[in-house]
Each structure stands twice: as structure tokens, then as C-alpha cells.
Steps between C-alpha positions, in 0.01 A plus 500: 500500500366314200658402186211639276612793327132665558476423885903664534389785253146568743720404807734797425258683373668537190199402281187314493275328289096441417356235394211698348759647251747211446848542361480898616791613769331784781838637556539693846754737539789365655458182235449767213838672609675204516353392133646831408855446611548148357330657163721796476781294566450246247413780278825637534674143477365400187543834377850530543526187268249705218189397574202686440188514730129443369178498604192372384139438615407280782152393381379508191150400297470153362484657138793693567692136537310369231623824216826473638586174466543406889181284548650293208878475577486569882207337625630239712742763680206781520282495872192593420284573766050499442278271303663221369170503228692819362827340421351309218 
């Protein structure tokens, strides 16, 4: 077996990715079980010590970032993915 987490993950058949639709898990459903189980457990975990859980969107519009603040402060740790001509 491989050391690439992506050829173990497809190996398993845990998950997979593609390349048409980069940075997006396909999560099967063993891999989305197991995803579940280390989630709920860390949920728990960091609850215990009074954390909160949040959630927030996965993709967002370019003048979202820009009202927000984001594109300024965060750029460098954002991943944008599309025309590179937009970013500007």
C-alpha cells in the first residue's frame, strides 16, 4: 500500500477524489462512517473541556470575502479555486 493519503483513502475505499473538482472529498460510505466516529468523538472531547461547535460556509463569492474583510486579512491562507483574472 502507498503512503499517499488519497491512494490509501481510494484503496480502502474510504474516499476519493476528482480532479475536475479539486479540493472536494467524494466520501463513500464506509469512509463517511468512519469520518463520523472520529468527528463525534472529538466533538465530545473538546466538549467536555467547553468548547462550542460551529459551522460556516464552505464556498463563498469573491465579494462575500471582499465585504467581510477575508480577501484583505486572509488572503494568503484562503484557496481559491477559478480564474485567477477574478482575484484582482
Amino acid at each position: 500500500m502507498s503512503a499517499d493519503h488519497k491512494e490509501i483513502g481510494r484503496e480502502l475505499k474510504l474516499f476519493s477524489f476528482d480532479e475536475q473538482v479539486p479540493g472536494v472529498v467524494y466520501w463513500w460510505p464506509k469512509g463517511w462512517t468512519l469520518f463520523n466516529l472520529i468527528k463525534n468523538d472529538l466533538a465530545q472531547r473538546l466538549a467536555k473541556d467547553g468548547y462550542q461547535e460551529l459551522n460556516t460556509a464552505r464556498i463563498v463569492s469573491l465579494e462575500t470575502l471582499k465585504k467581510s474583510g477575508h480577501y484583505d486579512n486572509y488572503f494568503d491562507r484562503l484557496f481559491f479555486v477559478g480564474n485567477e483574472k477574478e482575484l484582482s
